[in-house]
C-alpha positions as a printed Julia matrix, in Angstrom:
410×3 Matrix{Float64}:
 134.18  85.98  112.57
 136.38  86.53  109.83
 140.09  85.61  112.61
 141.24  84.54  115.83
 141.44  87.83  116.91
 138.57  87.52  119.45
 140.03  84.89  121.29
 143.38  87.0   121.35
 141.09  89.69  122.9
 139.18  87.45  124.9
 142.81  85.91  126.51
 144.14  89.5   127.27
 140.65  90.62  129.23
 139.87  86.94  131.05
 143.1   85.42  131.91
 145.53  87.08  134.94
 148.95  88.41  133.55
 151.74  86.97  135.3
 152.03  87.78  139.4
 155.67  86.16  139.46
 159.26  88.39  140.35
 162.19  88.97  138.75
 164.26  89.92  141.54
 163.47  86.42  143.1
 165.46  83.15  142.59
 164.85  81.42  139.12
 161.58  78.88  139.22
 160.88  77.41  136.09
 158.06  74.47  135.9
 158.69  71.71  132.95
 155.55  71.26  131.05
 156.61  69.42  128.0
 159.7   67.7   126.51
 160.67  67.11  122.9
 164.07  65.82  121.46
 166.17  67.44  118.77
 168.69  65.63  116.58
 171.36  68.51  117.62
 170.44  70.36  120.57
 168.79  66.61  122.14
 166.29  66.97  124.85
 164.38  69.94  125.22
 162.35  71.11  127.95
 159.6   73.63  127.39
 158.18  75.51  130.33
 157.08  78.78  131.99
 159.17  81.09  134.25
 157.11  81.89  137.38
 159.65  83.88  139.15
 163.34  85.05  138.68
 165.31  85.42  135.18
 167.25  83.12  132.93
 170.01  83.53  130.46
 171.76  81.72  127.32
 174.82  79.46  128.82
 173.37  79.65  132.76
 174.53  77.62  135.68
 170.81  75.99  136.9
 169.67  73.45  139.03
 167.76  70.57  138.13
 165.65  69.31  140.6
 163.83  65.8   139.7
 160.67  64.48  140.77
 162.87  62.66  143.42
 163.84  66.13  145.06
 167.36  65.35  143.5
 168.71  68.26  142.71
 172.06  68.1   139.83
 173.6   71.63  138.33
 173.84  71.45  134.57
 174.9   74.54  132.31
 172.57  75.38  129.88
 173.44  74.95  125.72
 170.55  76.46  124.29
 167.98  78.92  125.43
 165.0   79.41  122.99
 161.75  81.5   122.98
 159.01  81.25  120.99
 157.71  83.33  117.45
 154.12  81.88  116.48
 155.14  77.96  115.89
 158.75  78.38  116.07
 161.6   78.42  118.75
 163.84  81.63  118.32
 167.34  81.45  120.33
 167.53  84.5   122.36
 169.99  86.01  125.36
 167.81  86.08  128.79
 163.99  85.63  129.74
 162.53  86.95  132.79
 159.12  86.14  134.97
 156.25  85.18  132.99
 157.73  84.23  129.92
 157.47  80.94  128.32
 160.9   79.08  126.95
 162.69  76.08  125.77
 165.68  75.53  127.23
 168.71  72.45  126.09
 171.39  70.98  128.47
 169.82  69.08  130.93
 169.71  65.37  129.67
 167.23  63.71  132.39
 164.54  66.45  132.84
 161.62  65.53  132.43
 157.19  67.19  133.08
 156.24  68.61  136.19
 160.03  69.5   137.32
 161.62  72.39  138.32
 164.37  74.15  136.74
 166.22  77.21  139.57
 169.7   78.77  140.05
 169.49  78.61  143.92
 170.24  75.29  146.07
 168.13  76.8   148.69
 165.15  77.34  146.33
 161.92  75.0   146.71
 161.11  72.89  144.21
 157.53  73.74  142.74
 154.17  71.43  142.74
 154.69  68.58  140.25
 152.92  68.2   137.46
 151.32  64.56  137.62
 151.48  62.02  134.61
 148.84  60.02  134.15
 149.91  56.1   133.81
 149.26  54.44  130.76
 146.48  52.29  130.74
 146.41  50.86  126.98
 149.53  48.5   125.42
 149.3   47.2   121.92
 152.27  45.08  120.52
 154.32  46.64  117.71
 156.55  43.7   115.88
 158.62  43.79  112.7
 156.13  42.95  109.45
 156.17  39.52  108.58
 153.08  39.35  106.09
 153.99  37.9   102.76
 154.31  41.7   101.69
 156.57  42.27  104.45
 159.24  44.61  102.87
 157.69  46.27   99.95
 155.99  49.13  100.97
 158.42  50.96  103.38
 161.66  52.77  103.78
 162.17  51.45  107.3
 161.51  48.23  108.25
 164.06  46.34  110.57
 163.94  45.96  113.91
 166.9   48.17  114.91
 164.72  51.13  112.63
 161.83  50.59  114.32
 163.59  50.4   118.18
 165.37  53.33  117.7
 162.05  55.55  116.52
 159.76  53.92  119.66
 162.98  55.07  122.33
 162.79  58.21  120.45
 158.81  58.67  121.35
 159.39  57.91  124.74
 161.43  60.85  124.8
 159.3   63.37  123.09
 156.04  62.05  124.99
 156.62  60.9   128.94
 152.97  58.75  128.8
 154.73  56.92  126.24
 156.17  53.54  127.77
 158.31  51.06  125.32
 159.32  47.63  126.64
 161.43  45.17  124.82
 159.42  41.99  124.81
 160.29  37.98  122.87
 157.13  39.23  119.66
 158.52  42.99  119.3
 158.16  45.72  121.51
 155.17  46.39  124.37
 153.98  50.03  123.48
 151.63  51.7   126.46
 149.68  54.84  126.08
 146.92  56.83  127.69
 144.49  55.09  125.7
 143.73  53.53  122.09
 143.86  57.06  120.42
 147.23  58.02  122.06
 148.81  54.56  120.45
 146.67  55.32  117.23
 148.15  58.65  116.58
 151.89  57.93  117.26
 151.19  54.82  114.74
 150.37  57.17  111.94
 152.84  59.75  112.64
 155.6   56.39  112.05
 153.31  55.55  109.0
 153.5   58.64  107.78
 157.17  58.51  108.24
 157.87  55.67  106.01
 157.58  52.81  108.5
 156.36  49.38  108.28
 155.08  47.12  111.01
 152.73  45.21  112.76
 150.38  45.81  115.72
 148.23  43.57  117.55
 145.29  44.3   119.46
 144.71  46.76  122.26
 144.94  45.65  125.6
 143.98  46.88  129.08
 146.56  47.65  131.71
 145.65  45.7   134.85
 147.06  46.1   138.48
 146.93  44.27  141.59
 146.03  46.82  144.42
 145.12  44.73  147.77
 144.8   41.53  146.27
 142.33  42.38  144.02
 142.79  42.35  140.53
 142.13  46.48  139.58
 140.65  47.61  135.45
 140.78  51.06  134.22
 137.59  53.04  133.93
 136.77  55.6   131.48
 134.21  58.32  132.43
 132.33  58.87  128.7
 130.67  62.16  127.38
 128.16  61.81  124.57
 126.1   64.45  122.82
 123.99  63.36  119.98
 120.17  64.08  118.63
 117.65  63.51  120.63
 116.81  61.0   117.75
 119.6   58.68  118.01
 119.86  58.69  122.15
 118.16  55.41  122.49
 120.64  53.03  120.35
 123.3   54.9   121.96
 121.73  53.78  125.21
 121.38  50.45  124.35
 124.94  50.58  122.86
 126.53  51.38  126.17
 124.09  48.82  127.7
 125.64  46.27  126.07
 128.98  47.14  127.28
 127.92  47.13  130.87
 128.17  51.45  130.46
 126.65  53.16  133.54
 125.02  55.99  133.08
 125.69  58.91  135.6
 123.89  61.66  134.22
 121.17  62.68  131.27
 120.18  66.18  130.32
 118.2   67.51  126.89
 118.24  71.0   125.65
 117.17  71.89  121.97
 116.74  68.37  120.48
 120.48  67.43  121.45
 121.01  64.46  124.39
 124.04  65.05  126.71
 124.82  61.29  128.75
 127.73  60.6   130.69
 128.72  56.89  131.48
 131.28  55.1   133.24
 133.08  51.83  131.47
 135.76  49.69  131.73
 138.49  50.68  129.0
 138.06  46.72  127.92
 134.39  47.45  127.06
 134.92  50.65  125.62
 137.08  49.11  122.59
 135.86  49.18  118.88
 133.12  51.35  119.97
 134.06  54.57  118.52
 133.47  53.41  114.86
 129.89  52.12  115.8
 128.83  55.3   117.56
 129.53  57.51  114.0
 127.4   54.65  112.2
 124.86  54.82  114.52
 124.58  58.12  115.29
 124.84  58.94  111.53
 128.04  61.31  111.82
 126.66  63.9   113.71
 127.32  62.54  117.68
 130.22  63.76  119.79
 131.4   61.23  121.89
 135.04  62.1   124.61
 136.85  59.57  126.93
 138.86  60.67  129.88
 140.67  58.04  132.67
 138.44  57.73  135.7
 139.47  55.48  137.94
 140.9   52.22  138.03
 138.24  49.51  140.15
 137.59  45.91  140.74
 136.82  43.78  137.65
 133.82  42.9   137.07
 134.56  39.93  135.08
 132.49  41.01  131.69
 134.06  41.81  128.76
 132.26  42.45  125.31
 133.64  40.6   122.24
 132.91  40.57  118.65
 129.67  39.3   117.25
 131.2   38.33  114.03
 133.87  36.68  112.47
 136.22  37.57  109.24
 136.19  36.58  106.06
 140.09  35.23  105.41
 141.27  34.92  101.8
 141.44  31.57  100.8
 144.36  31.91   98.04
 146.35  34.4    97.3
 146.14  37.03   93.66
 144.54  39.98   92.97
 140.72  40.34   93.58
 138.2   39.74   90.95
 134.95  41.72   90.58
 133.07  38.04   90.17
 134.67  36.51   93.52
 133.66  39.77   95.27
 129.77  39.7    94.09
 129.99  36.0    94.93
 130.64  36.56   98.16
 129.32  40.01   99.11
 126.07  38.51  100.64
 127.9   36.62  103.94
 129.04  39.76  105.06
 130.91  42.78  104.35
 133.47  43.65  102.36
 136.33  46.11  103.34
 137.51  46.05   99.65
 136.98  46.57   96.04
 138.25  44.58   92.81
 141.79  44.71   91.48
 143.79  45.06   94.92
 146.38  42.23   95.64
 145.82  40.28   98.77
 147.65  37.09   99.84
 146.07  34.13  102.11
 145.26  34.73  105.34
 144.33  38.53  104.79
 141.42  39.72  106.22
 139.14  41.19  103.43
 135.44  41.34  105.34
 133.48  40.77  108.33
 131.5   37.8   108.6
 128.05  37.96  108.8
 128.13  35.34  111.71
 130.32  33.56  114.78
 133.6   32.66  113.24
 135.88  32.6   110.33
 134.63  31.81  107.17
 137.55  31.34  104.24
 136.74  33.1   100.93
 137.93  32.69   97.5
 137.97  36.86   96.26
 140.5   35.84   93.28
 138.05  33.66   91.19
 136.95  34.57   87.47
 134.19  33.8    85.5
 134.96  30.78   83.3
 134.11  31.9    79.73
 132.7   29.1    77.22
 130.97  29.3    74.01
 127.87  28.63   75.63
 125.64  31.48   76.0
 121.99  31.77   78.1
 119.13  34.27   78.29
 120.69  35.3    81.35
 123.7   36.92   80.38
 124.75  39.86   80.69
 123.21  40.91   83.59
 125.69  41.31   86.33
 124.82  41.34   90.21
 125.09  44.3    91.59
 128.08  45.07   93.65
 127.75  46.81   96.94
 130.16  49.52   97.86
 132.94  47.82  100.09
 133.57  49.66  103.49
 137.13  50.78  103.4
 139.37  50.68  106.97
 141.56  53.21  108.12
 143.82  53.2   110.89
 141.33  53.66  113.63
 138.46  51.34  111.94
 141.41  48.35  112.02
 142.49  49.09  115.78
 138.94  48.82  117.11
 137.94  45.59  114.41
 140.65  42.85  114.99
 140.28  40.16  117.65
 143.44  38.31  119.43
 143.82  36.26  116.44
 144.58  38.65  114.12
 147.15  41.77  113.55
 147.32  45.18  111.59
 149.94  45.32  108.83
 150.68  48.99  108.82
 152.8   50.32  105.85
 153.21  54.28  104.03
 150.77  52.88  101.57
 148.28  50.72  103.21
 146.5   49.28  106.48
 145.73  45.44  106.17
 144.01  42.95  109.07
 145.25  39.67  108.78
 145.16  36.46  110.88
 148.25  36.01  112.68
 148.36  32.38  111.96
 148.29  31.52  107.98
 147.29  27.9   108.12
């Protein structure tokens, strides 16, 4: 398969062409939102039925069944990636239209007051919140453009406007972000990264509700497929997070499972499933349900290694201290006390000393000469920081680099 063309072919023979009218009133169905910095909010969506034109009348009508008449200052359609302004759309087309300042997904855009509103489009709640704050590591300030806390506000209130699952709450540390899950908050924190901002995040946390008097988790329904050779620590993986499995087939040598777990269990998985399964396992979440707590909850098994003092890390400090654990980095990077710098090869912190040199003397021994071996540190992105830190500690997150620190210094 040399293109896409197949799939273009494939679309045209499988998938109905569109059944709506043009004669009818307009019905247009929201099905995403983005913001512009001149035309402002955006709604994208597909005409079912009627036709549209550059500087309509149109009525919105909200998820309420309020229903508001706005005129409209942009009407767009679409050329491969990019939005085209054009004069009138009809029935079946897909467009972006600009006027209407509340509209949000699953709402219905018509030029009738009489016309029905059509079947919303549901939004799934968010069910992960980390808690973004302003930097205040002792590199706070030197590695991005924006940094304050008005910056970083305004850019979160934007999100919420581009992505509805996105929910931003002011709180006394920063600002509570919820998502759809870890990866939802994981991407929009490198998309700011990548933008030139600098902050902090603290671990992800479940969003619990009371429903009856009973205190209700999120579930995640999980979809693994790995080699038949690697289905057994998988197994005992998900055991260990009180995962229930639902269903087990094999075909060819690969192993398809599907579990339910709480979204509390679930955490810092995702990095030891690619170890484990040596790269080559597929592993999917989805929101299943949210039930009664059981009360478990799997923590860490280890603790960090903190830097004791802060400098620039010595080849000799690291090979000193390479057998309690391991190391997330290499010699000659600048760290500053308090940073995290390994994972403890047992229960709780353990303060290291990565800064110290070899103290040179005129004395010589047989021994010289022959330097320890250093082992390869494991470097953490993004995702790999997210799933490692406990509740003590936070992710520094700047354009250049990720650091885990504790969140107390002492």
């Amino acid at each position: 398969m040399k293109d896409i063309n197949p799939i273009f072919e494939a679309i045209i023979e499988h998938i109905p062409a569109p059944s709506g009218s043009e004669d009818k009133y307009l019905q247009m169905l929201i099905t995403s939102i983005s913001s512009d910095n001149f035309k402002g909010r955006i709604a994208t969506g597909r005409i079912y039925n009627g036709k549209i034109s550059a500087n309509q009348e149109v009525i919105h009508i909200s998820r309420e069944g309020t229903k508001n008449k706005y005129r409209l200052s942009s009407l767009m359609t679409f050329e491969g990636l990019e939005r085209i302004d054009t004069l009138q759309a009809k029935a079946g087309d897909i467009v972006a239209i600009a006027g209407i300042p509340e509209v949000t997904i699953g709402e219905t855009i018509t030029d009738n007051f009489e016309t029905e509103a059509m079947p919303l489009l549901s939004i799934e709640e968010p069910t992960v919140k980390m808690t973004f704050g302003v930097n205040t590591s002792p590199f706070a300030g030197k590695e991005g453009e924006f940094k304050t806390s008005r910056q970083i506000q305004e850019r979160l209130k934007k999100a919420m406007e581009d992505d509805v699952a996105l929910k931003v709450e002011e709180t006394d540390k920063g600002w509570s972000v919820s998502g759809r899950g870890e990866l939802h908050l994981a991407i929009l924190i490198e998309r700011l990264r990548r933008e030139g901002y600098e902050f902090q995040v603290s671990r992800p946390q479940v969003i619990e509700k009371i429903i009856e008097d009973k205190l209700m988790t999120p579930f995640e329904k999980v979809f693994i497929e790995v080699p038949e050779e690697y289905s057994g620590v998988v197994m005992q993986k998900m055991g260990f997070r009180h995962g229930k499995l639902e269903n087990m087939t094999s075909e060819n040598g690969l192993v398809s499972m599907e579990f339910i777990i709480a979204t509390k269990e679930l955490f810092g998985y995702r990095s030891e499933f690619i170890t484990d399964t040596k790269g080559l396992g597929v592993i999917n979440t989805n929101f299943y349900e949210f039930a009664s707590d059981n009360g478990s909850f799997f923590t860490r098994e280890h603790g960090s290694l903190v830097v004791h003092e802060a400098g620039v890390t010595k080849l000799y400090g690291l090979t000193g201290i390479q057998d309690r654990g391991a190391l997330f980095l290499g010699p000659g990077v600048l760290v500053y006390k308090g940073q995290v710098v390994g994972r403890n090869a047992r229960l709780g912190d353990m303060s290291v000393n990565v800064c110290k040199e070899k103290q040179l003397s005129n004395m010589r021994s047989k021994g010289d000469g022959s330097a320890e071996h250093f082992n390869s540190p494991r470097e953490m992105g993004l995702d790999d920081a997210l799933e490692y830190i406990d509740d003590t500690e936070l992710v520094e997150v700047t354009p250049k680099n990720i650091r885990m620190r504790k969140k107390s210094f002492s």
